[in-house]
ZABASE-158659 format. One record per atom (N, C-alpha, C): residue in one letter; atom name; x, y, z. Coordinates in Angstrom, 1 decimal. Example, Ala and Ser with C-alpha at 12.3 -4.5 7.8 and 13.67 -1.06 7.14 Angstrom:
R	res	atom	c1	c2	c3
R	A	N	13.2	-5.7	7.8
R	A	CA	12.3	-4.5	7.8
R	A	C	13.2	-3.3	7.8
R	S	N	12.8	-2.2	7.1
R	S	CA	13.7	-1.1	7.1
R	S	C	12.9	0.0	7.9
***
This chain:
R	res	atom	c1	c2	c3
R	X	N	0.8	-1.2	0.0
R	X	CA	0.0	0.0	0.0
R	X	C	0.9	1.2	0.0
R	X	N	-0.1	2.4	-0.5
R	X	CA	0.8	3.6	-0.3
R	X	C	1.2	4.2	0.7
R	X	N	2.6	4.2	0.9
R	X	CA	2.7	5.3	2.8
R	X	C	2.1	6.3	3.0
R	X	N	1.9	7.3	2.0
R	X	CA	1.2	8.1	1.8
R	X	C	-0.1	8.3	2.3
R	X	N	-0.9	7.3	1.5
R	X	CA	-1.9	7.4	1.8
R	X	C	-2.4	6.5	3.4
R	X	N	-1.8	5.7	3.8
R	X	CA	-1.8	5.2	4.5
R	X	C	-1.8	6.0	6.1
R	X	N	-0.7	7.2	5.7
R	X	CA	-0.3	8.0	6.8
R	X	C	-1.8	9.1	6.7
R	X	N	-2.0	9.1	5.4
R	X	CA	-2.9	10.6	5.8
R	X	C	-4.5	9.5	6.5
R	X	N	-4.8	8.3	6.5
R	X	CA	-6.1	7.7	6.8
R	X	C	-5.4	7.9	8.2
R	X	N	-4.4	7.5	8.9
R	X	CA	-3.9	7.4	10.2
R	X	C	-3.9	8.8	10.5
R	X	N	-3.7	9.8	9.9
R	X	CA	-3.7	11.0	10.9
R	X	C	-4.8	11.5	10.8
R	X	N	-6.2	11.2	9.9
R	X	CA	-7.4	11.2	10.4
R	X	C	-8.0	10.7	11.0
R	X	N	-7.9	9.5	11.1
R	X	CA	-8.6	8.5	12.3
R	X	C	-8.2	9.3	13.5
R	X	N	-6.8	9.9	13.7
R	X	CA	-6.3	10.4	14.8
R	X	C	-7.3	11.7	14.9
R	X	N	-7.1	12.5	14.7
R	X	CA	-8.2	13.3	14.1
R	X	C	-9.4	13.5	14.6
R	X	N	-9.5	12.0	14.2
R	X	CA	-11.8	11.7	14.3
R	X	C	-11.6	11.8	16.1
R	X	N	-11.2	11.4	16.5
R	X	CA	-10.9	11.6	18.3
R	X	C	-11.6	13.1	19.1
R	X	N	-10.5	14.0	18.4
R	X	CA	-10.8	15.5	18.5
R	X	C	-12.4	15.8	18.3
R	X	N	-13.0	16.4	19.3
R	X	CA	-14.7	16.6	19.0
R	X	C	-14.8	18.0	18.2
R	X	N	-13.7	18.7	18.2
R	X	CA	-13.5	20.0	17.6
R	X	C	-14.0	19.7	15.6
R	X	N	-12.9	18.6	15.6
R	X	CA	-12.4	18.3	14.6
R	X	C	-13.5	17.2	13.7
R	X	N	-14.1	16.7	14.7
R	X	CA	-15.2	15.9	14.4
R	X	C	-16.4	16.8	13.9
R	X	N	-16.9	17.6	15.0
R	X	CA	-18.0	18.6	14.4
R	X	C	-17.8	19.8	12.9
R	X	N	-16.3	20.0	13.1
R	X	CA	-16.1	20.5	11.8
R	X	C	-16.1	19.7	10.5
R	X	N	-15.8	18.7	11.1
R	X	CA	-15.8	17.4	9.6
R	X	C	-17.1	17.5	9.3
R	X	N	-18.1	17.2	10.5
R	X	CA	-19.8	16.7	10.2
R	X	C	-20.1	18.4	9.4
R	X	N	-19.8	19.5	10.0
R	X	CA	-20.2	20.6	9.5
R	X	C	-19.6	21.2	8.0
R	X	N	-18.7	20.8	8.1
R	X	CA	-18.7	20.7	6.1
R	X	C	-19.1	19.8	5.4
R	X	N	-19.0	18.7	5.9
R	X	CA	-19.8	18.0	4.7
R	X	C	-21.4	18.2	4.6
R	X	N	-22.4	19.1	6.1
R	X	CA	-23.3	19.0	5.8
R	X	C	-23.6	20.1	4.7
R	X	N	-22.5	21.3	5.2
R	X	CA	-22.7	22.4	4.2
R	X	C	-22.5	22.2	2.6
R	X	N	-21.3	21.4	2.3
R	X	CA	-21.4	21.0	1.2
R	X	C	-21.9	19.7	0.7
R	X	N	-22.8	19.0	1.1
R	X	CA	-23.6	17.8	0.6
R	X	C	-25.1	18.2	0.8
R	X	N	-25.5	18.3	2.4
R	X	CA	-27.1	18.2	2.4
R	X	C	-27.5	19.8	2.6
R	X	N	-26.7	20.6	2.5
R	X	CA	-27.7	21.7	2.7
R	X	C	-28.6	22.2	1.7
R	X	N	-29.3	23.1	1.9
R	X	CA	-30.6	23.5	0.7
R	X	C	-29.7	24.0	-0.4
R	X	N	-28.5	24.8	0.1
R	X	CA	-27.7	25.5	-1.0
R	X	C	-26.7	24.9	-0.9
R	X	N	-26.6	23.9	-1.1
R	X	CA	-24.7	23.1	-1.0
R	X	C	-24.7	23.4	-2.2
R	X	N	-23.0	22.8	-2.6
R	X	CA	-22.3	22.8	-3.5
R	X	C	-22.9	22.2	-4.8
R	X	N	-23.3	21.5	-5.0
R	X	CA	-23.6	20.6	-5.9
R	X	C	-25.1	21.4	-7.0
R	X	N	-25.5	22.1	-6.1
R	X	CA	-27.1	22.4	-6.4
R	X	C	-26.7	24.4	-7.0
R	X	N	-25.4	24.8	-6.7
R	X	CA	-25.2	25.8	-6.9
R	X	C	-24.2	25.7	-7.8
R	X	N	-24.2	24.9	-8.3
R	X	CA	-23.0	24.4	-9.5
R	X	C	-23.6	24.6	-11.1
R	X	N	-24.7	23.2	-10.4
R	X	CA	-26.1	23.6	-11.6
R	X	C	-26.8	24.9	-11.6
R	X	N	-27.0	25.6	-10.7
R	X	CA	-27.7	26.8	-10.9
R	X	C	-26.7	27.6	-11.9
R	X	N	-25.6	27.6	-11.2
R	X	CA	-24.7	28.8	-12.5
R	X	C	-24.4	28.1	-13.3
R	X	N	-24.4	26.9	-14.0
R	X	CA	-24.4	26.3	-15.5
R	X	C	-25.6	26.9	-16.3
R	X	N	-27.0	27.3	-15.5
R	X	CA	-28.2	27.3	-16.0
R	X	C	-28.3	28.6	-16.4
R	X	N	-27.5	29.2	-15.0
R	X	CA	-28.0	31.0	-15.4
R	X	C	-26.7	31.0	-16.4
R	X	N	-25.5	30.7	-16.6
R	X	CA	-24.9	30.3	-17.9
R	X	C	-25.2	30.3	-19.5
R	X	N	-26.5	29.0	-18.9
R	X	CA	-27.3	29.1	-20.4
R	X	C	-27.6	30.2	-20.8
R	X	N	-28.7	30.8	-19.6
R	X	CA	-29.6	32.1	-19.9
R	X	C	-29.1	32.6	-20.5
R	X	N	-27.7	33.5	-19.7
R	X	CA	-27.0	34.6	-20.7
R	X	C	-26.6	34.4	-21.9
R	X	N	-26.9	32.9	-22.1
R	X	CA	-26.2	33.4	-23.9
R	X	C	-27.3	33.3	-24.6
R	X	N	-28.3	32.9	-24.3
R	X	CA	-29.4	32.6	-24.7
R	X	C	-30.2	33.9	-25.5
R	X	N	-30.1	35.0	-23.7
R	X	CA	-30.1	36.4	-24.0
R	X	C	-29.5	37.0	-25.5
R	X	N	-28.1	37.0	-25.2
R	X	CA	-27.2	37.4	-25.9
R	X	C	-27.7	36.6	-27.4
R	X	N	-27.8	35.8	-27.5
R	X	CA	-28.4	35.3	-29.2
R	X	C	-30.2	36.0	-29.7
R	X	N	-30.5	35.8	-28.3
R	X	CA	-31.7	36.7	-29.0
R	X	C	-31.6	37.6	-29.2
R	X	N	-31.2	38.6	-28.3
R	X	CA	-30.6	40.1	-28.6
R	X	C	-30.1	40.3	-29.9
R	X	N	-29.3	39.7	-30.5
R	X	CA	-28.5	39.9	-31.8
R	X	C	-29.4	39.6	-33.1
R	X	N	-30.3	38.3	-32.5
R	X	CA	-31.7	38.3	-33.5
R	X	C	-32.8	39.4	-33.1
R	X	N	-32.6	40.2	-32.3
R	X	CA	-33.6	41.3	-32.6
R	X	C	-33.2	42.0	-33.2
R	X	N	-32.0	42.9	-33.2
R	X	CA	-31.2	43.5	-33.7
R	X	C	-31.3	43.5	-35.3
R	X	N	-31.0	42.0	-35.2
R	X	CA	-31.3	41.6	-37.1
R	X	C	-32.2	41.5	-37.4
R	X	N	-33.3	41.5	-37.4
R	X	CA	-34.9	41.9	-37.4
R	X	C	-35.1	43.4	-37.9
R	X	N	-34.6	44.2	-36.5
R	X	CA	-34.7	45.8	-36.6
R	X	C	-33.9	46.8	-37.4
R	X	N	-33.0	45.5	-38.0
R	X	CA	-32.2	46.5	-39.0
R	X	C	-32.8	45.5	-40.2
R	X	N	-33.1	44.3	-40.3
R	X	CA	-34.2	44.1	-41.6
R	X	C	-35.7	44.6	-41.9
R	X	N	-36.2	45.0	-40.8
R	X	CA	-37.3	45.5	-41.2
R	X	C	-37.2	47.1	-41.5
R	X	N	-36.2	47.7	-40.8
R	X	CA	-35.8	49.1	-41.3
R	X	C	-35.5	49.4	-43.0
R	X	N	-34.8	48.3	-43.1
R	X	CA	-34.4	47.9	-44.9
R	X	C	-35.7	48.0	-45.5
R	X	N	-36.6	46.8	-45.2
R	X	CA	-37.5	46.7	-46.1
R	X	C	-38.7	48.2	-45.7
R	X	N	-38.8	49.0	-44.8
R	X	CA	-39.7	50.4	-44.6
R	X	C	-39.0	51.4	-45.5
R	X	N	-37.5	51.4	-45.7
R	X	CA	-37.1	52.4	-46.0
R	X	C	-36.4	52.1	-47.7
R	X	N	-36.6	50.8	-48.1
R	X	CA	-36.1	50.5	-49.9
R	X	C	-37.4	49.6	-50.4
R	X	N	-37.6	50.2	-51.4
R	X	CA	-39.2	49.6	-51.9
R	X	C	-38.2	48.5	-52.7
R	X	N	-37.2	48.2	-53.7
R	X	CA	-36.7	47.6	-54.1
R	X	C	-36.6	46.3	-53.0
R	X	N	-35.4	46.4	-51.7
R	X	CA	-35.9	45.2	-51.0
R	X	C	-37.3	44.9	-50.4
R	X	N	-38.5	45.4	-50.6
R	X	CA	-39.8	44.6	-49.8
R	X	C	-39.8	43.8	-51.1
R	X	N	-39.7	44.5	-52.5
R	X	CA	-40.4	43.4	-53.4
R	X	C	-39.6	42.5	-53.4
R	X	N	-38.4	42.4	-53.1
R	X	CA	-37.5	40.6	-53.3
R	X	C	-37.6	40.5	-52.1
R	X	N	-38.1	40.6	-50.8
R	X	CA	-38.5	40.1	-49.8
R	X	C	-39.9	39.6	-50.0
R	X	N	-40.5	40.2	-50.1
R	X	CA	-41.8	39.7	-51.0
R	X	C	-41.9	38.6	-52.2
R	X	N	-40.8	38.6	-53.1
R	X	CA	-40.9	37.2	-53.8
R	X	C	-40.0	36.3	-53.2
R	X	N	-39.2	36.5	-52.4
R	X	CA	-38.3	35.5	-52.1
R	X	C	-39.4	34.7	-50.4
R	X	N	-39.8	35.0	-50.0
R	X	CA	-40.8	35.0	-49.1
R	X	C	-42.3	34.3	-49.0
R	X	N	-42.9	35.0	-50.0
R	X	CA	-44.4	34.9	-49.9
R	X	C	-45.0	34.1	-51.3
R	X	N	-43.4	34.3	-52.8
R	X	CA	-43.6	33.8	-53.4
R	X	C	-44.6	34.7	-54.6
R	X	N	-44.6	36.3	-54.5
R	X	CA	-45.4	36.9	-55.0
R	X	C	-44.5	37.2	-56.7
R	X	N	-45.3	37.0	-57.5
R	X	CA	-44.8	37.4	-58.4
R	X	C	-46.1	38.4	-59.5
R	X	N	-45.7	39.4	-60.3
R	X	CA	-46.0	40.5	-61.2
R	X	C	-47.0	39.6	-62.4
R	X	N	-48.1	40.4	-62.6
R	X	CA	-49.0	39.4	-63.6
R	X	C	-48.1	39.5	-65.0
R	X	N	-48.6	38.7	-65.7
R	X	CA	-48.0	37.9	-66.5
R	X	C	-46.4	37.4	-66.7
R	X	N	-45.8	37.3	-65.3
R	X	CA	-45.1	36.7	-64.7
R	X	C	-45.0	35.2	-64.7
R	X	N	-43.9	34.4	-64.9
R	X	CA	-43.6	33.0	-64.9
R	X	C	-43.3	32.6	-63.6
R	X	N	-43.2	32.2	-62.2
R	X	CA	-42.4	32.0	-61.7
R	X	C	-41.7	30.3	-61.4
R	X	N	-40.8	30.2	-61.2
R	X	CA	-40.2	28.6	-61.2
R	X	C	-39.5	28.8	-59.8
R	X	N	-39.9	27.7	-59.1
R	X	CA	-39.6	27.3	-57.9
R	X	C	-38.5	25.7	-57.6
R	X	N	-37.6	26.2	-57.0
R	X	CA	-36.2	25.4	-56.9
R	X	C	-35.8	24.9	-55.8
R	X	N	-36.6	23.4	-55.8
R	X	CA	-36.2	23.1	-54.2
R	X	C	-34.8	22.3	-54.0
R	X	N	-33.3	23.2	-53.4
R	X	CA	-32.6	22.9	-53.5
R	X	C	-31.9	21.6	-52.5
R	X	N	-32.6	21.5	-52.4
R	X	CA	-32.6	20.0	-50.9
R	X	C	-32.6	19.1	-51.8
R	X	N	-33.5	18.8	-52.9
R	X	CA	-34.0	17.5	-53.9
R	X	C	-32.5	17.6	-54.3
R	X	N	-31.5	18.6	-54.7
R	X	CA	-30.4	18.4	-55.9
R	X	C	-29.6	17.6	-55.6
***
């Protein structure tokens, strides 16, 4: 076996004796195992609020691109109409239109 490890189990056992030492043992591990906010449960929470923020952050940047695409199309009559055919599919009477589903190619 390891001396190492061997020595540090023996100078805890020695250790567990101490009632100081005992209640501080029981008192960390209750704080970080069973309490309502231990460690474990506050780990996951900031992974989650983690998510959020980017989450935020990608929406934000899609509103953004929204409010500068719908600006385009209020303020260039040229982009609504190829927003409008590329979109809705609207095409000019006596107009052909051909539709190209590039997934089949």
């Amino acid at each position: 076996m390891d001396t190492n490890g061997l020595t540090f189990w023996r100078w805890f056992l020695l250790r567990l004796r101490n009632k100081y030492f005992l209640t501080g043992t029981i008192f960390l591990l209750w704080i970080l195992i069973f309490d309502s906010s231990n460690l474990i449960d506050m780990r996951k929470t900031s992974r989650h609020i983690a998510n959020l923020n980017r989450e935020i952050d990608y929406y934000r940047a899609k509103v953004d691109d929204d409010r500068r695409k719908i600006n385009e199309l209020r303020t260039n009559t040229e982009n609504l109409e190829k927003f409008a055919r590329e979109q809705y599919l609207m095409k000019r009477p006596n107009e052909d239109l051909f539709i190209i589903d590039e997934s089949k190619l």
